[in-house]
TIVOMAR-471633 format. One line per field, with one value per residue (C-alpha): residue in three letters; x, y, z. Coordinates in steps of 0.5 Angstrom, whole numbers. Example, Ala and Ser with C-alpha at 12.3 -4.5 7.8 and 13.67 -1.06 7.14 Angstrom:
% TIVOMAR-471633
titi = c(ALA; SER)
X = c(25; 27)
Y = c(-9; -2)
Z = c(16; 14)
This chain:
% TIVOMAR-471633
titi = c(UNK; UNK; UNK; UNK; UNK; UNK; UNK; UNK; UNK; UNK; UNK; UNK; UNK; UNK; UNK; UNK; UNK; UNK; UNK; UNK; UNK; UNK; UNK; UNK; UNK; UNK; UNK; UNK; UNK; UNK; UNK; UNK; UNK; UNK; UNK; UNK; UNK; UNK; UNK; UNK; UNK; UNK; UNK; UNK; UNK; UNK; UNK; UNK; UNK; UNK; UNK; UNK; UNK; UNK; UNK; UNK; UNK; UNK; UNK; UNK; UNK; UNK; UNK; UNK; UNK; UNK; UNK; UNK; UNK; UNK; UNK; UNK; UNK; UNK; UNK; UNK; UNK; UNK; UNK; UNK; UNK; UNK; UNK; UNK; UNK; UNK; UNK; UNK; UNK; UNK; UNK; UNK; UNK; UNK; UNK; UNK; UNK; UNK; UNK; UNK; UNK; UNK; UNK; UNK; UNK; UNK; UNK; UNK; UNK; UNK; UNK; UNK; UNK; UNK; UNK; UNK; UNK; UNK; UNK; UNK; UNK; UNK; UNK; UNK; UNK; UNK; UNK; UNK; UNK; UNK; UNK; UNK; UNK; UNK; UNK; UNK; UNK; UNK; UNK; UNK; UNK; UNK; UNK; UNK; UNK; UNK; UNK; UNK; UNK; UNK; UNK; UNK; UNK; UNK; UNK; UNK; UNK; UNK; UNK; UNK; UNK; UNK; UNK; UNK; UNK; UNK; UNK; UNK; UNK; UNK; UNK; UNK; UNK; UNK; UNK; UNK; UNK; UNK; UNK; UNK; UNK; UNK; UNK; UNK; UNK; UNK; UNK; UNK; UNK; UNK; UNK; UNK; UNK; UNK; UNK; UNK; UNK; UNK; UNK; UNK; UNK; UNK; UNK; UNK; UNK; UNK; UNK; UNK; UNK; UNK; UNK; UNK; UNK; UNK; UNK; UNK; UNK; UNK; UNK; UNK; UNK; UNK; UNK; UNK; UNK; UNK; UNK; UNK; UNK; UNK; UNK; UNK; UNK; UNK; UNK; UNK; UNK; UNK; UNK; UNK; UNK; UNK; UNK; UNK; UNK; UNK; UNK; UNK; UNK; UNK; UNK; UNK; UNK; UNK; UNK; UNK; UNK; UNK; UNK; UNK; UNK; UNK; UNK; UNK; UNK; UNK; UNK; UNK; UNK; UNK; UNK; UNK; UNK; UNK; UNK; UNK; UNK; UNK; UNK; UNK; UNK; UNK; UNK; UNK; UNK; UNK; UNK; UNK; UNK; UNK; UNK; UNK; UNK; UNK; UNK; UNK; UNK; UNK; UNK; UNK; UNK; UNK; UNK; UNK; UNK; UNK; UNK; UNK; UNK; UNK; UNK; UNK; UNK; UNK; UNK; UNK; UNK; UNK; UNK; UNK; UNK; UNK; UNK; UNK; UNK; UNK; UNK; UNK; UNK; UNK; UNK; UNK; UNK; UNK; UNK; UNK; UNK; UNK; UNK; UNK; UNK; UNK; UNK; UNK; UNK; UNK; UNK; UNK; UNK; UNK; UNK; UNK; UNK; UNK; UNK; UNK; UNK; UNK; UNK; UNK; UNK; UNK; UNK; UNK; UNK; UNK; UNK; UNK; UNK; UNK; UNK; UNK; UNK; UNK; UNK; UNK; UNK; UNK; UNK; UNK; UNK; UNK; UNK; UNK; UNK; UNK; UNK; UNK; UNK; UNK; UNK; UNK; UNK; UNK; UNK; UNK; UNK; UNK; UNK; UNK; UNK; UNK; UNK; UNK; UNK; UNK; UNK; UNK; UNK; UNK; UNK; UNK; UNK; UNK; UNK; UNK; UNK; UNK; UNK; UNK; UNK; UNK; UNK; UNK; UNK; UNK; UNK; UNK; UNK; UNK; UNK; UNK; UNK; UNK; UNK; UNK; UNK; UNK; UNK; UNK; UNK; UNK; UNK; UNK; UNK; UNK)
X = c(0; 6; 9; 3; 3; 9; 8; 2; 7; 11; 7; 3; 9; 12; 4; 6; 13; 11; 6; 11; 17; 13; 10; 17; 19; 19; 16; 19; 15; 12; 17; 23; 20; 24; 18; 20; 18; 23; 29; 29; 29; 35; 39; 37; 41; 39; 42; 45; 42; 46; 50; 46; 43; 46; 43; 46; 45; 42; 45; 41; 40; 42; 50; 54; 59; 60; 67; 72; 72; 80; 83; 87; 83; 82; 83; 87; 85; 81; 79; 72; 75; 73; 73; 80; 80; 82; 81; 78; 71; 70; 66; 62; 55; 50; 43; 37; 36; 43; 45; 50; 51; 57; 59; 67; 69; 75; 80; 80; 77; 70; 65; 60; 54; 48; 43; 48; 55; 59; 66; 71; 78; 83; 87; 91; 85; 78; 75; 69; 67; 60; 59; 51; 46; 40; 38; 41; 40; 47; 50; 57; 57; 63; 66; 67; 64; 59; 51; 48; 41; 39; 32; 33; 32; 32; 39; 43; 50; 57; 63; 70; 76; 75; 71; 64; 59; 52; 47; 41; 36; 41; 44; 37; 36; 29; 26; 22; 19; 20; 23; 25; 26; 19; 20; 18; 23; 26; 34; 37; 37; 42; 44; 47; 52; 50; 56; 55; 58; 51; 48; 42; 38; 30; 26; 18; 15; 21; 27; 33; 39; 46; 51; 56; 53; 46; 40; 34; 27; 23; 16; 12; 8; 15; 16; 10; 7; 1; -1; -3; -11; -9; -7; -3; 2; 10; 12; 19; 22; 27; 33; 38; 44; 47; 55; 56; 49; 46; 39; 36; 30; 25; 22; 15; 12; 6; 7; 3; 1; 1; 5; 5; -1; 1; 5; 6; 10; 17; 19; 26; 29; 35; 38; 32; 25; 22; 20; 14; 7; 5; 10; 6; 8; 2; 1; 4; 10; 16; 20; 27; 31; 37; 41; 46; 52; 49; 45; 38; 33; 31; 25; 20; 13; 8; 8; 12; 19; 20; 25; 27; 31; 34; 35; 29; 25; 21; 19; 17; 14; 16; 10; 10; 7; 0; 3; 9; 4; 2; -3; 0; -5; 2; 8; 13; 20; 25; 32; 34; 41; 41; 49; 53; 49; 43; 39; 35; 36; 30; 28; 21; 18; 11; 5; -2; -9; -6; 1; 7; 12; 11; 16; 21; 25; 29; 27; 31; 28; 32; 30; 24; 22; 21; 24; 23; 31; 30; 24; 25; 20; 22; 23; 29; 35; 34; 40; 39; 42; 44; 52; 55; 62; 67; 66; 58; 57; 52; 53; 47; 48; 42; 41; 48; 50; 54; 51; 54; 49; 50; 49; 42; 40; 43; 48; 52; 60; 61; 58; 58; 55; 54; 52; 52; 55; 58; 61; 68; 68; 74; 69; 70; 66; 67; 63; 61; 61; 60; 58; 62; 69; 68; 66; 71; 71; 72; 74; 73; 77; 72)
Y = c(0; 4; 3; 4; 11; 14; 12; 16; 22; 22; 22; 28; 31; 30; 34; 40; 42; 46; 51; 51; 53; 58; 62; 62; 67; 74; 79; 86; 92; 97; 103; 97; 94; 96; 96; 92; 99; 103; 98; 98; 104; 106; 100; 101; 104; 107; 104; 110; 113; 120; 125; 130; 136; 142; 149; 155; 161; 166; 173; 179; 185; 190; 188; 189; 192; 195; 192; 198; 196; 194; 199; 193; 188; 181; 182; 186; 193; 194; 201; 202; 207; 212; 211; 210; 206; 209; 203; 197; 198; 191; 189; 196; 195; 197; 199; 195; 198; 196; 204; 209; 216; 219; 226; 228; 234; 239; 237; 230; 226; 222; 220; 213; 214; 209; 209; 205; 208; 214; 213; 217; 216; 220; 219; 212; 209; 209; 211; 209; 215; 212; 206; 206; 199; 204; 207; 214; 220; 222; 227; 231; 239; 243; 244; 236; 236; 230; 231; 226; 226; 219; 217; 221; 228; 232; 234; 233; 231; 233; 230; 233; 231; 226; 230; 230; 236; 235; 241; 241; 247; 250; 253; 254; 245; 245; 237; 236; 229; 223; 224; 220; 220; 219; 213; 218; 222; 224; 224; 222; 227; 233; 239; 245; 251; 257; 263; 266; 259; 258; 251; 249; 243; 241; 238; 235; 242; 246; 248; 250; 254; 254; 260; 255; 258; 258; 254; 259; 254; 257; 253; 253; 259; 263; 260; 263; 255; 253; 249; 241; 240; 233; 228; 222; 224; 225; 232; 233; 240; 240; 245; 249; 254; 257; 257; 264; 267; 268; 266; 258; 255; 251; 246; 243; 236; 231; 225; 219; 212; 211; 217; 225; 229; 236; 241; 248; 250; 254; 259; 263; 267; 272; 273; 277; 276; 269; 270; 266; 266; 269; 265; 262; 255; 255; 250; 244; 238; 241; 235; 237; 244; 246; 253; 253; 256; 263; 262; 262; 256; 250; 246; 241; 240; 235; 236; 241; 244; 252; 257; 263; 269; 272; 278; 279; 276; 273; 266; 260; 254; 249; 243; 237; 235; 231; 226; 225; 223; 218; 214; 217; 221; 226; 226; 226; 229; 224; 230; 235; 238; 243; 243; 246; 248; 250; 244; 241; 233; 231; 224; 224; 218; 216; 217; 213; 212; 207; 209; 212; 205; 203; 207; 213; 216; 221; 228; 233; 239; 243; 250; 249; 243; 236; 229; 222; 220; 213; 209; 204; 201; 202; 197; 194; 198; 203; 207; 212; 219; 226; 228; 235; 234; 241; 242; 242; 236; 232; 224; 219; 213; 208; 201; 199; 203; 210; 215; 221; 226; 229; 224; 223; 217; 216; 209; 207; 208; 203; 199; 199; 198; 205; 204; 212; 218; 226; 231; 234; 241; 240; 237; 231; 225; 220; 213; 207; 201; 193; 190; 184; 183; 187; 194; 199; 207; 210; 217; 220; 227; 232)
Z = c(0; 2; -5; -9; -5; -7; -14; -15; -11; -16; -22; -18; -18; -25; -28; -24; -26; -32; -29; -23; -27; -31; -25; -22; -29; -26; -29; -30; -28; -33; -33; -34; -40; -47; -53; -59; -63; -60; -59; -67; -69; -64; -68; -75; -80; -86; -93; -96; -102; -104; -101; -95; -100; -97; -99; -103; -98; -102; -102; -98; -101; -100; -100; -94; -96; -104; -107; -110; -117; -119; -124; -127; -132; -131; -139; -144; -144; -150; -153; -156; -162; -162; -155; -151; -144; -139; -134; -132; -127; -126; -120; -120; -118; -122; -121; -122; -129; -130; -131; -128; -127; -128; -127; -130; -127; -129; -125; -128; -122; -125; -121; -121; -118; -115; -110; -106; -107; -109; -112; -115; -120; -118; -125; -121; -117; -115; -108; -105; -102; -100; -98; -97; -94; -96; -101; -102; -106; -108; -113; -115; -116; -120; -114; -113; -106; -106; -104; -100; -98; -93; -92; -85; -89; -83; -85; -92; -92; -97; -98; -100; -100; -94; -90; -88; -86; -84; -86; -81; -78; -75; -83; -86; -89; -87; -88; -94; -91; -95; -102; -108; -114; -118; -123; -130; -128; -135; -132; -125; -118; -119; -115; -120; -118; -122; -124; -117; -114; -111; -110; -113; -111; -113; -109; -108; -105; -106; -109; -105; -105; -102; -101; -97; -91; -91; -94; -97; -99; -105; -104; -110; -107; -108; -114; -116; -119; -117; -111; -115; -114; -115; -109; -109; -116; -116; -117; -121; -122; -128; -127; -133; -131; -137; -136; -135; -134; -127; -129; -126; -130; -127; -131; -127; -128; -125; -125; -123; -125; -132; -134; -135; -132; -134; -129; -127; -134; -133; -129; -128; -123; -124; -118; -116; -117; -121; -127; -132; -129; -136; -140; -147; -144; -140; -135; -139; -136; -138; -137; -141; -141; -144; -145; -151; -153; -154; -148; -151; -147; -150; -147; -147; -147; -149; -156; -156; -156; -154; -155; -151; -154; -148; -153; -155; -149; -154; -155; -160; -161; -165; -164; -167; -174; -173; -178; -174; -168; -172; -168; -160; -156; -154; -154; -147; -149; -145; -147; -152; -154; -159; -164; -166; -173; -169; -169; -164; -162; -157; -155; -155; -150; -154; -151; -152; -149; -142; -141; -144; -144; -151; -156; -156; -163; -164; -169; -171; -172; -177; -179; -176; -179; -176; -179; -175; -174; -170; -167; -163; -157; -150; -147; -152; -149; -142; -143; -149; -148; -153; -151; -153; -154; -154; -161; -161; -164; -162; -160; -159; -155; -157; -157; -155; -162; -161; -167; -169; -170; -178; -182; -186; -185; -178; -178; -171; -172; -166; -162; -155; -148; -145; -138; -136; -140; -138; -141; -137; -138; -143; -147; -147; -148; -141; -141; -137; -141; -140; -134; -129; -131; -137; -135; -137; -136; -144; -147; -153; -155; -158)
């Protein structure tokens, strides 16, 4: 009995090892417990594919610091007969639309102008006088002394030979509030010295004089031009100083979205009192001014271009024929230039129902009489001007091409990529052509 008893103990016991065995298994806590998910995620290695991308930073504008052009070419110097090259400009920075304004002076020094830098070759090297992260107003006078007006316009700025002086309310600079020059303006921000060596500078509302210590602010009141009814338009006052005369003429435009919109027409001052408001011009935009050798005024206005004999006091207008209108509303002149034969060159901006931005030419008036020189939609090349050289003969730089104004028809004598232009009062022709590693400063003999 005791035998049979021990084999039923044993048999028990072998049926219950398993489950023993598997309760004795311990059990980790929750916070222990490594999830299969997370294990093979920290183990697993991504098959190569192709290198990590890494972006090309962009360039902010604007630029922090304007790189002085090298005067030594990374090529062989090249004239542009009948140009000859002066030096390299590589590296200089343009503006948006390409252009420059260059401003040649008597003592050899020339200027490069853009609404972020100034800087002036000696004859050896250039200088970066200015050196702006905004936008700026700048310009050069006779005297070489650089014209700086900043967005803060409570005060304005000149530069010459390395020092700076700032005019604010206490030498008579008034703040004009926010300025810029309008888009349609016909040629860049300017001052003017006239023959008694005073400083003239146009503004919105005003036109303001400099004797080299004080500031005197003509408002439009003074000026003797009419208050605009119009709200919301740009307004441009166009500035011509005859060489030896003391007289200033003043050219007023308005301008707003798609073009021209008339202006207070011209007024003079002649050191004493202003001048104009009986003109014949009437109430016209007179976008281009220019005083010949005989000092005789030149002006345009819509279809027309005005002479003034400061002799006689007489005036005569001289508008353009119907025929050449052709299918154009009006016209808007850009620039003119009267030779040395007498003839005048305009740039005439053609102007049709919805805007003035579709075509330009060029005529020739000759003893009165209109003729279509050139013809070419606006857009195709930005940078067209009229030159007088020493001689009073007249140069046209269009379409990348030079021409010289005495031939009919008009064929280029040279090909080149002008950028900005100026007259040195030798009369001197001096251009900015190219752009990159290829722009070069150039001259040409009168």
């Amino acid at each position: 009995m005791a035998k049979y008893l021990m084999v039923i103990i044993l048999l028990l016991a072998a049926l219950t090892l398993p489950s023993c065995e598997e309760i004795s298994t311990p059990v980790l806590p929750v916070d222990e417990i490594t999830p299969t998910r997370e294990v093979i995620t920290a183990s697993f290695t991504p098959r190569p594919t192709a290198p990590p991308i890494t972006p090309t930073p962009i360039s902010t504008f604007p630029p922090t610091e304007i790189p002085t052009p090298t005067a030594t070419p990374s090529q062989k110097p090249k004239d542009i007969a009948p140009f000859h090259f002066v030096t390299s400009v590589a590296g200089l920075p343009m503006d948006s639309t390409g252009e420059v304004q260059v401003r040649a002076l008597a003592d050899g020094s020339v200027w490069i102008i853009t609404s972020q830098a100034a800087m002036r070759w000696d004859g050896q090297a250039w200088e970066v006088v200015l050196d702006e992260s905004g936008g700026v107003l700048a310009a050069v006078d006779d005297g070489g002394q650089l014209w700086v007006l900043r967005q803060d316009t409570s005060e304005i700025s000149a530069w010459q030979d390395g020092q700076w002086t700032s005019y604010g309310a206490d030498s008579g600079w008034t703040n004009p509030g926010y300025f810029e020059v309008s888009w349609w303006a016909t040629e860049p921000w300017n001052v003017y010295t006239d023959s008694g060596g005073v400083l003239w500078v146009p503004m919105v509302r005003d036109v303001r004089a400099f004797d080299s210590a004080q500031w005197k602010v003509y408002s439009l009141a003074d000026i003797g031009f009419p208050t605009p009814e119009m709200e919301d338009i740009s307004i441009v006052h166009n500035l011509a100083i005859a060489d030896s005369g003391t007289e200033v003429w003043i050219g007023e435009c308005y301008y707003s979205g798609p073009g021209p919109l008339g202006g207070g027409g011209v007024r003079w001052y002649d050191g004493q009192i202003w001048h104009g408001e009986d003109a014949p011009v009437g109430l016209k935009c007179v976008s281009a001014l220019a005083v010949d050798d005989h000092e005789d005024v030149w002006l345009g206005a819509s279809d027309s271009i005005w002479h003034y004999d400061p002799t006689s006091r007489s005036w005569t207008e001289n508008r353009l024929p119907e025929l050449l209108l052709s299918d154009f509303n009006f016209t808007h002149p850009l620039q003119l230039i009267v030779d040395q034969a007498g003839d005048v060159w305009v740039i005439e901006q053609m102007c049709g129902g919805a805007s003035c931005d579709v075509q330009v030419n060029l005529y020739q008036i000759h003893d009165g009489e209109w003729s279509l020189s050139i013809d070419a939609e606006y857009w195709s090349s930005s940078f067209k001007q009229l030159v007088l050289d020493g001689n009073g003969q007249g140069w046209l730089f269009w379409e990348g091409k030079l021409y010289q104004l005495d031939e009919h028809p008009l064929e280029p004598i040279t090909s080149i990529d002008a950028r900005g232009a100026d007259v040195s009062p030798d009369g001197r022709i001096w251009v900015v052509q190219g752009s990159g590693d290829d722009a070069s400063l150039q001259v040409m003999e009168p």
